[in-house]
KEKE-3310 file (N, C-alpha, C; in steps of 0.2 Angstrom, whole numbers, plus 5000, padded with zeros to 4 digits):
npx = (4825:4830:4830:4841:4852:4853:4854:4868:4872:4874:4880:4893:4896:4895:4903:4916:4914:4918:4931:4937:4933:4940:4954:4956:4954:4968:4977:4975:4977:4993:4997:4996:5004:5016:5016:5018:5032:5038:5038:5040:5052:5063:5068:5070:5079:5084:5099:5102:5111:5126:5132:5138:5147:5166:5158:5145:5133:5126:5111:5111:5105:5098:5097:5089:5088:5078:5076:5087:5079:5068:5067:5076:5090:5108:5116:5133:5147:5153:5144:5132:5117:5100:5092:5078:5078:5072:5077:5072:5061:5049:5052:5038:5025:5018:5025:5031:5022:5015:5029:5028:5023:5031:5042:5043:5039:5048:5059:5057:5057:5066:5058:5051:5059:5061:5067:5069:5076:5088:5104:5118:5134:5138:5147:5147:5143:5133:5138:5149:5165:5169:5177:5185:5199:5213:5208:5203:5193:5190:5189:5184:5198:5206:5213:5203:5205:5200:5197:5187:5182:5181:5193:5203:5204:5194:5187:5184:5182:5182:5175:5180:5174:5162:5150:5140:5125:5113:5105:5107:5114:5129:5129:5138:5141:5152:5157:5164:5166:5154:5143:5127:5122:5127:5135:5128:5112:5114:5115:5108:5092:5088:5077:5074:5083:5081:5083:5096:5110:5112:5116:5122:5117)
npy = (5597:5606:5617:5614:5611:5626:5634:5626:5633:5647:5648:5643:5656:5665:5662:5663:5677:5681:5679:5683:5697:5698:5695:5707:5716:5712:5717:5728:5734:5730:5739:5751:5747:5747:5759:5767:5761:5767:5779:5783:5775:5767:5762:5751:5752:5753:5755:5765:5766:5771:5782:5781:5772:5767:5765:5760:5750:5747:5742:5738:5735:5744:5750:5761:5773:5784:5792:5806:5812:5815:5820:5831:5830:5836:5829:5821:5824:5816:5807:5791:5797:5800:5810:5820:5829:5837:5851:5864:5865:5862:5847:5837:5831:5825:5819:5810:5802:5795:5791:5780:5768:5769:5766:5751:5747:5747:5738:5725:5727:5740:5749:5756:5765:5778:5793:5805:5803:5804:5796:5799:5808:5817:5833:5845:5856:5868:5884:5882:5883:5878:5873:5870:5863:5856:5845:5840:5842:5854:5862:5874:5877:5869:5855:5841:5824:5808:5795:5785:5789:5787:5783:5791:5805:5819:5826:5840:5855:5873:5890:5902:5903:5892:5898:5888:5891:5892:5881:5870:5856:5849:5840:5825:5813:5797:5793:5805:5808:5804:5810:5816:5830:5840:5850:5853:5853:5863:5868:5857:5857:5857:5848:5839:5832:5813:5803:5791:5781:5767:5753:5743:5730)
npz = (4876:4869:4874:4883:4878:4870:4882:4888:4876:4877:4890:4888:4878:4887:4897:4888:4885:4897:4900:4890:4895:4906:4903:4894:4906:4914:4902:4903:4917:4917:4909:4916:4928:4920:4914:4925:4932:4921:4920:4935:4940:4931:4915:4902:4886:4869:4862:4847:4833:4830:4838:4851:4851:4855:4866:4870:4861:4845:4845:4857:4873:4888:4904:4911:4923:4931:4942:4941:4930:4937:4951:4947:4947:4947:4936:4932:4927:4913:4916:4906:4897:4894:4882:4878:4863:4857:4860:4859:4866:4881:4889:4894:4908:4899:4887:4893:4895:4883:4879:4881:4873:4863:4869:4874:4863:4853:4859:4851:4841:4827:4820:4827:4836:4848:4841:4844:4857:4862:4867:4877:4882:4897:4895:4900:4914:4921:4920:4915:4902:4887:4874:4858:4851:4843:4838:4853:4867:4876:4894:4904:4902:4902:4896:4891:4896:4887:4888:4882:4870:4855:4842:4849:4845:4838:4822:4824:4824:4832:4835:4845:4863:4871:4884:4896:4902:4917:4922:4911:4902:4892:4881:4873:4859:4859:4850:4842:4829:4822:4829:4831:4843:4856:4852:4838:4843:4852:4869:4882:4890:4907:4910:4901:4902:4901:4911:4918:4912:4920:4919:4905:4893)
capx = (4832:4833:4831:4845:4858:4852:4857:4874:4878:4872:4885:4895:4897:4897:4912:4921:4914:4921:4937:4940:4935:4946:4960:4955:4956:4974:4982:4975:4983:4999:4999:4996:5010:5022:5020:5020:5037:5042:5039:5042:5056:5067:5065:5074:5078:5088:5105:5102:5116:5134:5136:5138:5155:5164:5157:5139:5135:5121:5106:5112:5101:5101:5092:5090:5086:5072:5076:5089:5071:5060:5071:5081:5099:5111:5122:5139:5155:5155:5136:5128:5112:5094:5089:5075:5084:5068:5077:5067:5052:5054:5049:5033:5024:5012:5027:5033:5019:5017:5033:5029:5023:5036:5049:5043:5040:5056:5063:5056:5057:5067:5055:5048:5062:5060:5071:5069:5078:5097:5111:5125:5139:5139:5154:5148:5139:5131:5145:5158:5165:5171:5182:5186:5206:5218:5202:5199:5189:5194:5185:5188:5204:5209:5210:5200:5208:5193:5200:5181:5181:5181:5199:5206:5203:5191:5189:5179:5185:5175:5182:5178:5171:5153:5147:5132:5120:5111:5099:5107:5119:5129:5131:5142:5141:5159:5160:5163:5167:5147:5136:5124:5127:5126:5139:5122:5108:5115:5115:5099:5090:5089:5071:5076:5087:5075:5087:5102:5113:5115:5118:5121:5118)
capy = (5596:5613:5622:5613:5615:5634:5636:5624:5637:5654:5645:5646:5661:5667:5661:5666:5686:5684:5678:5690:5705:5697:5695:5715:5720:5711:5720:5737:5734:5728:5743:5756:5746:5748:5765:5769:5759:5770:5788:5785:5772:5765:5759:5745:5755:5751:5758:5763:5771:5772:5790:5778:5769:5760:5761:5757:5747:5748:5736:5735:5737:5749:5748:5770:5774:5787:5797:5810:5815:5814:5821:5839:5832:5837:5824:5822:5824:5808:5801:5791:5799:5799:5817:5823:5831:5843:5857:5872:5865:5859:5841:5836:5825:5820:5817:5804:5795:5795:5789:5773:5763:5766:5763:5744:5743:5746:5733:5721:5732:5744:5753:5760:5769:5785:5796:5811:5800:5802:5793:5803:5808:5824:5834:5850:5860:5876:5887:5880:5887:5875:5875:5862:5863:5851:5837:5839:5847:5858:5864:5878:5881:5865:5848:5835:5817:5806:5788:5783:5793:5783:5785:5797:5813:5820:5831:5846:5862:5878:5895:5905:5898:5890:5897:5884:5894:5889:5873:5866:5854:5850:5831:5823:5808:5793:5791:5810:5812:5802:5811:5823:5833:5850:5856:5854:5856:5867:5865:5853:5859:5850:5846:5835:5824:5808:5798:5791:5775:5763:5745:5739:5723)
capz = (4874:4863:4878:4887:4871:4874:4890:4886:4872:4883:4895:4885:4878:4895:4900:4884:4884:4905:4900:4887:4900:4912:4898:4895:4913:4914:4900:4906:4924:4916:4904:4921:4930:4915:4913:4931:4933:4916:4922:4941:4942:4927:4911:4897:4881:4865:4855:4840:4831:4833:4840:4856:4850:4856:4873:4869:4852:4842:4847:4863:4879:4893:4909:4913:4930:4930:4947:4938:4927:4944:4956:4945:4955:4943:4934:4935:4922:4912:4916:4901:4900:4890:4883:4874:4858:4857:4864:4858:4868:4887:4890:4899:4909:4894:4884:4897:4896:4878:4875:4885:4870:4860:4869:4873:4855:4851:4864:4848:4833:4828:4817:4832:4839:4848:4836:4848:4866:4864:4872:4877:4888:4900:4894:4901:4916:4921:4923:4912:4898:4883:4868:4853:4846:4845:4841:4858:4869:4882:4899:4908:4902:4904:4891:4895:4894:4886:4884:4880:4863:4848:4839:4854:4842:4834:4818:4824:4827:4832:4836:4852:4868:4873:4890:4896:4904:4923:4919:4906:4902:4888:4879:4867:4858:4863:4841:4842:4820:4819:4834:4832:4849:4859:4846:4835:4844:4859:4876:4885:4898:4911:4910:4894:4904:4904:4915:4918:4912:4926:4915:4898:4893)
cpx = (4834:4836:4838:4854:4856:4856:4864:4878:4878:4878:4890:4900:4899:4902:4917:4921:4918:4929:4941:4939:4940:4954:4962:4958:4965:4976:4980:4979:4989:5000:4998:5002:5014:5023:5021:5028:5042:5044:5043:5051:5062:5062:5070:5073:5085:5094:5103:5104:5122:5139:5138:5147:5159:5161:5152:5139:5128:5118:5105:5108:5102:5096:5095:5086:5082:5074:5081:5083:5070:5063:5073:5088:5101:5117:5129:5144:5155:5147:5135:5121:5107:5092:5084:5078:5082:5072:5076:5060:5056:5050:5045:5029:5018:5016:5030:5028:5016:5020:5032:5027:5027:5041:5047:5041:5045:5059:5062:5057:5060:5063:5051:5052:5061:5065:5071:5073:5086:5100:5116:5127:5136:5146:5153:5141:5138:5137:5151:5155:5171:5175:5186:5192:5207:5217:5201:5196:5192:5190:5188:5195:5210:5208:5209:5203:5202:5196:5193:5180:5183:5186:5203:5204:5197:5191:5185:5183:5182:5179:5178:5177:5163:5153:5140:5131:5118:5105:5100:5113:5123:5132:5137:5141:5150:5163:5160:5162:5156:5143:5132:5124:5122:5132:5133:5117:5108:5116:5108:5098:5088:5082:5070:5080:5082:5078:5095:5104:5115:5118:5118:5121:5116)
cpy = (5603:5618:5621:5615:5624:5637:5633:5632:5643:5653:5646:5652:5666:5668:5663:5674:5687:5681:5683:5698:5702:5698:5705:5718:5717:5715:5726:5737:5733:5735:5748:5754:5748:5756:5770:5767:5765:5778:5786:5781:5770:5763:5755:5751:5751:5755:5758:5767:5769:5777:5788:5774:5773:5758:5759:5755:5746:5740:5734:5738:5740:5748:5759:5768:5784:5796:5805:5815:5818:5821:5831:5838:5834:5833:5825:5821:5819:5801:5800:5795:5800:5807:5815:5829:5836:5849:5861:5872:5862:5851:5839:5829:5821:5816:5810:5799:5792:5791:5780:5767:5764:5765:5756:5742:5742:5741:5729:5725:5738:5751:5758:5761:5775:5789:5803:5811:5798:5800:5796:5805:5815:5827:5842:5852:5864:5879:5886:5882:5880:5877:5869:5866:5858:5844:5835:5843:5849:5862:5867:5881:5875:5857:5841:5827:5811:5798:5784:5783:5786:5787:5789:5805:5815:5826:5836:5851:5868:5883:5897:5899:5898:5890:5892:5889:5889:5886:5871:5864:5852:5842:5831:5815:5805:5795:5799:5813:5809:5803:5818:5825:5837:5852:5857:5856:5861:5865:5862:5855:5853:5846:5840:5830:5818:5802:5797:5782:5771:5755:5745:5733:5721)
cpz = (4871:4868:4883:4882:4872:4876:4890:4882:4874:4889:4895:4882:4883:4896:4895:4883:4894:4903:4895:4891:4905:4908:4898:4901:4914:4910:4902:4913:4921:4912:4910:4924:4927:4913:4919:4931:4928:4917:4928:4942:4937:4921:4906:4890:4877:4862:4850:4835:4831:4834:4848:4857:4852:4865:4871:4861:4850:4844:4854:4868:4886:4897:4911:4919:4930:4936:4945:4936:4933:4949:4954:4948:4944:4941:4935:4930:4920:4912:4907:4902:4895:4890:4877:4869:4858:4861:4866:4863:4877:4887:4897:4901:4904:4886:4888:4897:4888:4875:4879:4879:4865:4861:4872:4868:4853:4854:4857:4841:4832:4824:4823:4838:4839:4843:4839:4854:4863:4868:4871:4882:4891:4899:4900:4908:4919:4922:4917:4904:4893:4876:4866:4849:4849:4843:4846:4862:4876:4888:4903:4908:4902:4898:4893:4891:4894:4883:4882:4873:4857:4843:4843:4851:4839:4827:4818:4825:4827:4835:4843:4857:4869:4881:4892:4901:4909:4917:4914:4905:4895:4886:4873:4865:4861:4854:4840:4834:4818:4825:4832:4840:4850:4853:4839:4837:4850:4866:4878:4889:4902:4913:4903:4896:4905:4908:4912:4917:4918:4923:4908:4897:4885)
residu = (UNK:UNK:UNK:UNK:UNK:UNK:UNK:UNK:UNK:UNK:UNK:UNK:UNK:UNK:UNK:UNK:UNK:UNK:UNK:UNK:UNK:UNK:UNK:UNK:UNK:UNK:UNK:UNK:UNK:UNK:UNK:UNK:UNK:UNK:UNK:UNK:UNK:UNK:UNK:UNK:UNK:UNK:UNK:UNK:UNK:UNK:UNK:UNK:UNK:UNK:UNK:UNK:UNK:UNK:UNK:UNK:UNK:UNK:UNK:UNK:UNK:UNK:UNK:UNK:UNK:UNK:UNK:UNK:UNK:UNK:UNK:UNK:UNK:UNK:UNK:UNK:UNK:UNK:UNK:UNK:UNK:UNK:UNK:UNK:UNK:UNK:UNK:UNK:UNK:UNK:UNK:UNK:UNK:UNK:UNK:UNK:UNK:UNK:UNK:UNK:UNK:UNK:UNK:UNK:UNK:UNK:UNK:UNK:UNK:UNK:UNK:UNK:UNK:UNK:UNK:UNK:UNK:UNK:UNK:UNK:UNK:UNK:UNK:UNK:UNK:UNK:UNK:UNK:UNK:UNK:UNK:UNK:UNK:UNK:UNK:UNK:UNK:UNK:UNK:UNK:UNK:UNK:UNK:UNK:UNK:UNK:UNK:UNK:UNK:UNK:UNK:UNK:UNK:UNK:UNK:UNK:UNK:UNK:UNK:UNK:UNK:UNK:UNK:UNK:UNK:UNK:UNK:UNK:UNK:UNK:UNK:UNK:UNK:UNK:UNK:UNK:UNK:UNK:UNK:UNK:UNK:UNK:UNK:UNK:UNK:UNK:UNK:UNK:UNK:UNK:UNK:UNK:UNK:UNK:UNK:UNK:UNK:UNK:UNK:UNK:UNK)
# end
C-alpha cells in the first residue's frame, strides 16, 4: 500500500511540475509574440497628459502602427505620431524592445507609463523654416490654419526663425499653452519617431 500512495503522490507531482513548465513555455511564447508584434508591427498604447487636447484625451487608447519606425518613410503635415523625447541620444533596437513591458503595463496602470514616448502632431519638416507670432505659428512664410489646436491661439512667441535640418522633424503638442514640444526639446530625429497614430479609442 505505501508503495502504491508513493507512486500516486510521485504522479502527482508530476503532473503538476508539467503543467507548470507548460504554463512557463506559454507565457515565454506569448511574451516573443507580443514583442515581435510590438517592434515589427503595431502596438496599443495610453494618453497620458493633456498636451494632446482636445483631440486626444487623457487615458485614452491609441492603436500606433509601427511601419513609420521600421520602414524611415517620412511622415506627413499633421500625422499623430509616437516620439522618443531622448533627443540628444538616437533611439535603438534595444530600446524597442525594452520598452515592450512597459508599455503593456501601462495598458492597466498608469504608474508604469513610458514618460520618455510622446504623442504629438507633425508641424514641421526637413527643409522648412518656422516662425511663432500672432499665437500662431507660421511655415515657410506662410500661417498655418490649425482648427485642431486647443483655444485656436496660443501664448508663445519666439523671435527669429527655426530651420529643421535633414533627418529631423519637428512636433507640437494640439493643447499648445500645456505641451512640452520641439519649441523645448528641438527638433526629433527621425530615428525617434516610434510610429504613427492610426485609431483612438
Amino acid at each position: 500500500m505505501d508503495k502504491k500512495i508513493k507512486k500516486s503522490q510521485q504522479s502527482k507531482t508530476s503532473q503538476v511540475v508539467h503543467e507548470i513548465l507548460e504554463w512557463i513555455y506559454a507565457i515565454i511564447i506569448a511574451l516573443i509574440i507580443a514583442t515581435f508584434v510590438h517592434v515589427f508591427v503595431g502596438q496599443i498604447t495610453r494618453v497620458s497628459g493633456q498636451s494632446m487636447d482636445p483631440t486626444l484625451h487623457n487615458g485614452e487608447y491609441l492603436l500606433v502602427s509601427r511601419w513609420i519606425h521600421l520602414s524611415g518613410e517620412m511622415p506627413q503635415y499633421g500625422n499623430i505620431v509616437i516620439i522618443d523625447s531622448r533627443v540628444e541620444r538616437p533611439h535603438t533596437w534595444t530600446d524597442d524592445v525594452t520598452d515592450v513591458a512597459d508599455t503593456y503595463l501601462s495598458l492597466f496602470s498608469s504608474k508604469f507609463d513610458n514618460k520618455t514616448a510622446w504623442v504629438k502632431r507633425v508641424i514641421g519638416l526637413p527643409g522648412d523654416t518656422l516662425q511663432f507670432k500672432d499665437g500662431h505659428v507660421w511655415r515657410n512664410g506662410k500661417e498655418l490654419q490649425e482648427p485642431y489646436i486647443n483655444n485656436g491661439v496660443m501664448h508663445y512667441q519666439r523671435q527669429g526663425v527655426i530651420k529643421i535640418p535633414a533627418g529631423y522633424i519637428y512636433v507640437m503638442g494640439d493643447n499648445r499653452d500645456h505641451s512640452t514640444d520641439s519649441r523645448f526639446i528641438g527638433p526629433v530625429p527621425m530615428k525617434n519617431i516610434l510610429g504613427k497614430v492610426v485609431y483612438e479609442f
